[in-house]
C-alpha positions as CSV (number, residue, x, y, z in Angstrom):
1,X,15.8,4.3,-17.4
2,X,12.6,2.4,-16.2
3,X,11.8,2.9,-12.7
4,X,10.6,-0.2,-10.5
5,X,8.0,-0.2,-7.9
6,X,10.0,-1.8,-4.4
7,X,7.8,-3.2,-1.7
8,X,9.8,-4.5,1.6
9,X,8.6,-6.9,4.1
10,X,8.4,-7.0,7.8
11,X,6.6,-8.7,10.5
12,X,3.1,-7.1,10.2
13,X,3.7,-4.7,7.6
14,X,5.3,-3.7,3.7
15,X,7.0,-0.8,2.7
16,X,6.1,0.3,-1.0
17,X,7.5,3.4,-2.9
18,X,5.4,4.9,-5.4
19,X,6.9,5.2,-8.7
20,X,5.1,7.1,-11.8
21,X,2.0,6.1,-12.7
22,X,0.4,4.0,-9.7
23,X,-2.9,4.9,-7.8
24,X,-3.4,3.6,-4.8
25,X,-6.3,0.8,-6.0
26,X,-3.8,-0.4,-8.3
27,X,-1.2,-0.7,-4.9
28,X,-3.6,-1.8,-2.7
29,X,-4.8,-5.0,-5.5
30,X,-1.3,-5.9,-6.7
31,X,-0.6,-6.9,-2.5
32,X,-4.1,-8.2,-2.1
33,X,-5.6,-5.8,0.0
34,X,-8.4,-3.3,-0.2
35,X,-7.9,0.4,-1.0
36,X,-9.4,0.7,2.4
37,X,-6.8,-0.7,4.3
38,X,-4.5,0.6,2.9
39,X,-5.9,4.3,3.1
40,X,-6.5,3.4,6.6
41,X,-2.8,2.3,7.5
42,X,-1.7,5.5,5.6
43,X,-3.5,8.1,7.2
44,X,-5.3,8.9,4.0
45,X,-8.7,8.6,2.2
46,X,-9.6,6.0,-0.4
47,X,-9.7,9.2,-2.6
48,X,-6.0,10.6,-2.0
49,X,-3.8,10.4,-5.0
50,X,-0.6,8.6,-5.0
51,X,2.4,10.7,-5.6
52,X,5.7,9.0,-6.6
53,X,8.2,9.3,-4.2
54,X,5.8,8.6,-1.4
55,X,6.7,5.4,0.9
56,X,3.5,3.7,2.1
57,X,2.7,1.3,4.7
58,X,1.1,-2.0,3.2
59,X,-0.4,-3.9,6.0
60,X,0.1,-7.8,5.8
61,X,-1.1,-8.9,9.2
62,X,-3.8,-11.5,9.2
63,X,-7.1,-9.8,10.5
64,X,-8.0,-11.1,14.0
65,X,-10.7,-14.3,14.3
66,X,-13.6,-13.2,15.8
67,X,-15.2,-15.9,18.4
């Protein structure tokens, strides 16, 4: 049985569970956004391993313009 990724939308933010196999870079560039961010929005470090199982928070808000 193959197991899926699932990433769910809201307003400002995704939902993704970790399946098997996926590190957080590879997360972070398949919803084009920076291992960074997504650290950030998860409480972790951009060296933290990604453990299946694990629901993360994807951000998708549009940064804020600066005038």
């Amino acid at each position: 049985m193959a197991t899926t990724a699932t990433t769910t939308m809201t307003s400002s933010t995704a939902a993704h569970l970790v399946v098997p196999g996926e590190t957080l870079s590879g997360i972070a560039a398949a919803n084009g956004i920076t291992l960074a961010s997504l650290a950030a929005a998860n409480g972790l470090t951009p060296r933290s391993f990604a453990i299946a199982g694990t629901r993360l928070r994807i951000p998708t808000g549009a940064p804020a313009a600066s005038v």
